[in-house]
C-alpha positions in Angstrom: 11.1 20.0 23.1 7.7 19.4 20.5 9.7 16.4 19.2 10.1 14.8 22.7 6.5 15.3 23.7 5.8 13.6 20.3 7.7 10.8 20.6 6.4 10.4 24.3 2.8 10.6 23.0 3.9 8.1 20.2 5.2 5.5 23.0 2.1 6.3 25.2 0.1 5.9 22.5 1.7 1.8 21.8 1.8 0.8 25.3 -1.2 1.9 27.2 -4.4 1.1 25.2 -5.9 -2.2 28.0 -9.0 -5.0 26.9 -11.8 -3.3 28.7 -13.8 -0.4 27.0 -13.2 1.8 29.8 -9.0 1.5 29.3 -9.2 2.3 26.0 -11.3 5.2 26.7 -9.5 6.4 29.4 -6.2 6.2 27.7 -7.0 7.4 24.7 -9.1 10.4 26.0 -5.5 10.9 27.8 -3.3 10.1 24.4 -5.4 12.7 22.4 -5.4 15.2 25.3 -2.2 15.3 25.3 -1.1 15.2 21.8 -4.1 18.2 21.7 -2.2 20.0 24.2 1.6 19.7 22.4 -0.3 21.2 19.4 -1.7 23.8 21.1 -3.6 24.7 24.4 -6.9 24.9 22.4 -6.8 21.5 20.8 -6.4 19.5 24.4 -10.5 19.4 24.3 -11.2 18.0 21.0 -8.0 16.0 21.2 -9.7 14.2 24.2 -12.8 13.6 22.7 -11.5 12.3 19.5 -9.2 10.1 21.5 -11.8 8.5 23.7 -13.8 8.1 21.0 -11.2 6.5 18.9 -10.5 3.8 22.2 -14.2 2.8 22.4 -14.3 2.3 19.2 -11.5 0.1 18.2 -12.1 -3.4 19.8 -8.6 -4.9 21.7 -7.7 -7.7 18.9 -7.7 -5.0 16.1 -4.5 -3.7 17.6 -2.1 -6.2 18.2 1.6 -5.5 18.9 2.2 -8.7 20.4 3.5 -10.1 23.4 5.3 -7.8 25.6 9.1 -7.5 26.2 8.8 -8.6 29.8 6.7 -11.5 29.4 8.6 -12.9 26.5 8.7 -16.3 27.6 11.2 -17.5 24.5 14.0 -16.0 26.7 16.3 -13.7 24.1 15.4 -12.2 21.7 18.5 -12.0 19.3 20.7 -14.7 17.5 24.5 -14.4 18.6 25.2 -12.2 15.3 22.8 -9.4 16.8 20.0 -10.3 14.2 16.5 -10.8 15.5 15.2 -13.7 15.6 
């Protein structure tokens, strides 16, 4: 069960970071919250400090994973041998 909140918190933590400073706040006050909480009750609090903390501090462009999978204007994704392209 730790594994799958982990993972979760991994995924959360790729997809749900925003431009404005406020997002990134919000979401990583949320990310490290969390992950605080999976670790142990106690750590929730300084999990969402250090997390919010961490969002207004990274600017949007240092992070870039891309464009996303539904806005992925190239169509497929993969060459007919399964390959990426």
């Amino acid at each position: 069960m730790r594994n799958v909140i982990l993972a979760a918190s991994a995924a959360m933590l790729l997809s749900a970071c925003g431009t404005q400073l406020g997002d990134r706040m919000a979401t990583g006050a949320a990310i490290g919250g969390g992950v605080g909480l999976a670790a142990g009750g106690v750590g929730a609090i300084p999990g969402a400090i250090i997390g919010a903390g961490v969002g207004a501090f990274t600017p949007p462009d240092q992070v870039n994973l891309g464009e996303p999978a539904w806005d992925d204007e190239t169509g497929d994704r993969y060459n007919e041998d399964g390959s990426p392209k």
